[in-house]
TIPAPA-480065 format. One record per residue (C-alpha): residue in three letters; x, y, z. Coordinates in nm, 2 decimals. Example, Ala and Ser with C-alpha at 12.3 -4.5 7.8 and 13.67 -1.06 7.14 Angstrom:
rest,c1,c2,c3
ALA,1.23,-0.45,0.78
SER,1.37,-0.11,0.71
This chain:
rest,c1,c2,c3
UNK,4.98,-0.79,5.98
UNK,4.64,-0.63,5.93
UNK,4.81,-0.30,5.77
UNK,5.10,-0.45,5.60
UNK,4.81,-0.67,5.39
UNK,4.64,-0.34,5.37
UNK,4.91,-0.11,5.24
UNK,5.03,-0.40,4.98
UNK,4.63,-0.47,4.88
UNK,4.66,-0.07,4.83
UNK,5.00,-0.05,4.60
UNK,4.88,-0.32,4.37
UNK,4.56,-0.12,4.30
UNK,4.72,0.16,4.22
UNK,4.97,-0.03,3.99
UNK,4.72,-0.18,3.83
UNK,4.52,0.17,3.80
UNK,4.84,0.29,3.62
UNK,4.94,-0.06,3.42
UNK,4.52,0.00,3.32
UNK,4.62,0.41,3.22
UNK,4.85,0.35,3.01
UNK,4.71,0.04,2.83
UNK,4.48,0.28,2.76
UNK,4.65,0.57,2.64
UNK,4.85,0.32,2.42
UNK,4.53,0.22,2.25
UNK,4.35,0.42,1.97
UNK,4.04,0.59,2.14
UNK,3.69,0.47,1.94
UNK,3.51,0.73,1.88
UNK,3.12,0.62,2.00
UNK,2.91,0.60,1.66
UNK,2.71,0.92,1.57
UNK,2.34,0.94,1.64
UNK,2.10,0.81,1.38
UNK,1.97,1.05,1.17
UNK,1.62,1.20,1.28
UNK,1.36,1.01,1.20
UNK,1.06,1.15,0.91
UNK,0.70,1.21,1.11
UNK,0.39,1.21,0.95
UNK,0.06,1.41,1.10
UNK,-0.28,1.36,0.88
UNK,-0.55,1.65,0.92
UNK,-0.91,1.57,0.76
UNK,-1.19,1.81,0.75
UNK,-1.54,1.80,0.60
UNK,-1.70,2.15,0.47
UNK,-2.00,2.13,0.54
UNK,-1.95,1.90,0.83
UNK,-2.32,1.76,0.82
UNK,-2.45,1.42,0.86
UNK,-2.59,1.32,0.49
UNK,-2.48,1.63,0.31
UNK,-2.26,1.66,-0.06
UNK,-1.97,1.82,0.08
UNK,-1.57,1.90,0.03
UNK,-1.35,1.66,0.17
UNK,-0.99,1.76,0.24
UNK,-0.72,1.54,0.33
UNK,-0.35,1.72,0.47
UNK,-0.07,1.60,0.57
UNK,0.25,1.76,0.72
UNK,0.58,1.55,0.72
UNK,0.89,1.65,0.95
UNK,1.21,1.57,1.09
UNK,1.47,1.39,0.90
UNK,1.82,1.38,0.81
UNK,1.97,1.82,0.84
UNK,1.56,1.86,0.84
UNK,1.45,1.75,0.56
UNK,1.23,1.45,0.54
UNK,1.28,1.14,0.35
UNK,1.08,1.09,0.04
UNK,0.70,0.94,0.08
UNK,0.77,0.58,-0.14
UNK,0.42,0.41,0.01
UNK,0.11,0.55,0.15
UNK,-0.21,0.41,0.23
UNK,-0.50,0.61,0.36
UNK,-0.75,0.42,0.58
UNK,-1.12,0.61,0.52
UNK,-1.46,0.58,0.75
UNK,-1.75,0.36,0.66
UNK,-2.02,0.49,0.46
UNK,-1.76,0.83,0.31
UNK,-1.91,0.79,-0.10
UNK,-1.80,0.94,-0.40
UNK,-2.05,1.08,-0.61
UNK,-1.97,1.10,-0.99
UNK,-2.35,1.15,-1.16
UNK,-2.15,1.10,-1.54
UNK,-1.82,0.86,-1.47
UNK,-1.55,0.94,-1.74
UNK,-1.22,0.88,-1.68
UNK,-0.86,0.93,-1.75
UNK,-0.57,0.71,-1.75
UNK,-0.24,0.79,-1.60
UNK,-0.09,0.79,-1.93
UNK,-0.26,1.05,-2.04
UNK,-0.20,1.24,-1.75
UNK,0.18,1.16,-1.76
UNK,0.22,1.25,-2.10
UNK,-0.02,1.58,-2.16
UNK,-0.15,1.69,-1.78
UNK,-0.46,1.83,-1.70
UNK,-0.51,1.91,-2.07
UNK,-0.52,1.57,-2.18
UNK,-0.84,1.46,-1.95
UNK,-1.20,1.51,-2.01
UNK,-1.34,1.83,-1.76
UNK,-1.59,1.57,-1.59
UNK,-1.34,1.32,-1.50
UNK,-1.14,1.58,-1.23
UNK,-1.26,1.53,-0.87
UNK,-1.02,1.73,-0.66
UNK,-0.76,2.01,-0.67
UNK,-0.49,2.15,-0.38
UNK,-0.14,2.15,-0.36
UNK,0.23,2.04,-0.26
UNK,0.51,2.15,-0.12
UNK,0.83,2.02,-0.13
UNK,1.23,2.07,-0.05
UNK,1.49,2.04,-0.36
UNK,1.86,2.02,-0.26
UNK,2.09,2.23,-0.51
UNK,2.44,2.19,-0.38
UNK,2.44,2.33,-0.05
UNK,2.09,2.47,-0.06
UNK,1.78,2.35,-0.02
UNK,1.49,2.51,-0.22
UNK,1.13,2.52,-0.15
UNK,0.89,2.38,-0.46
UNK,0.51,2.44,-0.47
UNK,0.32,2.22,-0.73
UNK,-0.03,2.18,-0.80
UNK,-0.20,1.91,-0.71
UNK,-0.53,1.81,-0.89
UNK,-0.74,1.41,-0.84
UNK,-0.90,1.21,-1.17
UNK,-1.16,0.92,-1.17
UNK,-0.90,0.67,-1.31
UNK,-0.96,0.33,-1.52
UNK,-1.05,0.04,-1.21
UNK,-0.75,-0.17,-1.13
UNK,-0.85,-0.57,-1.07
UNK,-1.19,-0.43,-1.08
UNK,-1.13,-0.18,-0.77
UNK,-1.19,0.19,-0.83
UNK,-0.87,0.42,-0.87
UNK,-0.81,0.75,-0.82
UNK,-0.49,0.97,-1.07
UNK,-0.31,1.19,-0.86
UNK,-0.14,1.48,-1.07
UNK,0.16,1.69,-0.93
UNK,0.29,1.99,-1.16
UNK,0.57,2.17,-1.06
UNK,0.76,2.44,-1.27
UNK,1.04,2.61,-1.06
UNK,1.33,2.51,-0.98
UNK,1.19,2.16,-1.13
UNK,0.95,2.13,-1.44
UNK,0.84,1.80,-1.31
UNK,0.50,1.60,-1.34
UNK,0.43,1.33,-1.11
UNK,0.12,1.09,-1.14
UNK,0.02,0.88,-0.78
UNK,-0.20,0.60,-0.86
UNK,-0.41,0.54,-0.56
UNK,-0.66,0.22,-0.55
UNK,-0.95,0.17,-0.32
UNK,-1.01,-0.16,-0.13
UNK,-1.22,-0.29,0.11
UNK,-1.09,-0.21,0.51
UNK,-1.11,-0.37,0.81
UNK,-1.33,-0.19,1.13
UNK,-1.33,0.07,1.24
UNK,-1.29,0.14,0.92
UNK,-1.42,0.10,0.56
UNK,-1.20,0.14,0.26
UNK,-0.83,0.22,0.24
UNK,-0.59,0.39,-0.07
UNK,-0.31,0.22,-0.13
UNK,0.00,0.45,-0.36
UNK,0.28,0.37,-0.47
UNK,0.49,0.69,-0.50
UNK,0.77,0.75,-0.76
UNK,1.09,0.93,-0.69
UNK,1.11,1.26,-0.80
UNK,1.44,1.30,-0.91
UNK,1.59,1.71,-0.92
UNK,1.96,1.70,-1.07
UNK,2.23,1.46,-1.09
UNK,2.41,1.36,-0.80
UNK,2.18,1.52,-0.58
UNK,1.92,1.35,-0.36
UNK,1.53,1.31,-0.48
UNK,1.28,1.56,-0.32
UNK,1.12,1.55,-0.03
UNK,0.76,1.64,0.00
UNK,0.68,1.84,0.33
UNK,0.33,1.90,0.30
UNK,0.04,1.83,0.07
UNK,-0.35,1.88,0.09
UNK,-0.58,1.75,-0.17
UNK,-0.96,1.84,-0.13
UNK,-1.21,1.62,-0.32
UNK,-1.54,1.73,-0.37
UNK,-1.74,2.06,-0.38
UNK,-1.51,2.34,-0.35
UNK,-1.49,2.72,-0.47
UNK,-1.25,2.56,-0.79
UNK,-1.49,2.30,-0.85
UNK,-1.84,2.51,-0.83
UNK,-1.92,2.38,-1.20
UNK,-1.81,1.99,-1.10
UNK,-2.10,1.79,-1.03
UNK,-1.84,1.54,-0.90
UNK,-1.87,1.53,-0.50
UNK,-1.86,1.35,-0.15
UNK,-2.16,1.24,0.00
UNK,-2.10,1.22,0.38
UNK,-2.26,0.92,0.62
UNK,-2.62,0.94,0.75
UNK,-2.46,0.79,1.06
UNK,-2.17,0.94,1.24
UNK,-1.96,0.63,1.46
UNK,-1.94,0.70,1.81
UNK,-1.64,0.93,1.91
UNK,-1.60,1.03,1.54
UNK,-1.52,1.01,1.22
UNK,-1.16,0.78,1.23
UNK,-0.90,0.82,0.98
UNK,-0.51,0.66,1.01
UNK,-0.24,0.70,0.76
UNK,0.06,0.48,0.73
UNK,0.36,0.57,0.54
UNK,0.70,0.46,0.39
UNK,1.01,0.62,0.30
UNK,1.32,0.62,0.08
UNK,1.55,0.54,0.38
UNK,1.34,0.23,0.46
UNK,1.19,0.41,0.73
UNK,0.82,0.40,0.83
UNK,0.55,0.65,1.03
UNK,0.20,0.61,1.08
UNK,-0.07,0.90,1.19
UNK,-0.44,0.91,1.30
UNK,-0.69,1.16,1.34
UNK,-1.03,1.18,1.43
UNK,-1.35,1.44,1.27
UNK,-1.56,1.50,1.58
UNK,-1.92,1.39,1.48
UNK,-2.14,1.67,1.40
């Protein structure tokens, strides 16, 4: 009795192996859904030349964004930059320059005294079933305060492929510990030809301060008298046209 229960336990497993078979091979086959599409990093890089305790220096802010959809990241739509206590902008004569002015005649159409930092841009412009590298120069004004907070007009000017200008409003506020103010942008799109997408910034470096193009600027950064144990903190958060989101830190070792 034992094997006969056995053997028919057995045959109805296998019929219902094969009744299960070919229920399936009647049935469409769902494909699984494709991966997401990489997702856009961020990595910030801040430096200080000279990196001394007190002392008018350059400050240089870089940041490198990867990954993305084929490799190309997603636009930048939102940035804010969070700064250490006690990092000062000196302007000895303030003049500024709106981002009107800017938009409409560049660096032309601002006085000399009002520019505070220079570098540079680089970004990726689809065209068709390319994609083309841009560089564009970068250059920072003292603009008009917002709500009474401070502002900064961030210019990008690219010629080739795109004759585009871009102005980045960024406005300092008050930050919580560890640290002690924060930029907050809003970025436009920056649009390259129809039915293709906008471009995607991969790298850009923006140094405010005393530099080698700014030897006649009196316009610098003063660095703190005190340096925060383990360093100099900065942290960077950023969002993107997919509705995606990265965030970065980085750390200036202390004299």
């Amino acid at each position: 009795m034992k094997r006969l229960a056995l053997a028919v336990a057995g045959t109805l497993a296998l019929a219902g192996a094969a009744v299960a078979s070919a229920d399936t091979a009647s049935k469409p086959q769902i494909a699984p859904p494709p991966p997401p599409p990489e997702a856009t990093t961020a990595t910030i890089r801040p430096s200080f030349a000279p990196d001394r305790l007190g002392a008018k220096a350059a400050f240089t802010f870089a940041v490198h964004f990867a990954g993305g959809e084929h490799g190309v990241p997603s636009p930048v739509r939102r940035a804010v930059v969070h700064l250490p206590p006690g990092l000062t902008l000196n302007i000895p004569k303030l003049r500024s320059c709106s981002r009107a002015r800017l938009q409409a005649g560049g660096t032309r159409a601002c006085p000399a005294r009002s520019e505070i930092g220079a570098g540079r841009a680089l970004a990726d412009v689809h065209a068709g079933a390319s994609i083309e590298s841009e560089t564009a120069g970068v250059t920072a004004w003292v603009g008009p305060p917002r709500n009474l907070y401070p502002t900064i007009e961030i210019l990008g000017q690219g010629y080739s492929p795109l004759d585009e200008r871009v102005v980045i409003t960024a406005t300092a506020l008050p930050d919580k510990p560890p640290y002690g103010e924060k930029l907050e942008m809003t970025i436009p799109a920056i649009p390259t030809i129809p039915l293709e997408p906008n471009a995607s910034t991969v790298s850009f470096s923006l140094t405010i301060g005393v530099s080698k193009q700014l030897r006649r600027n009196p316009n610098t950064v003063v660095l703190p008298s005190r340096c925060p144990a383990g360093g100099f903190p900065f942290a960077a958060e950023f969002g993107y046209e997919d509705g995606s989101t990265s965030s970065s830190t980085a750390t200036v070792p202390c004299p």
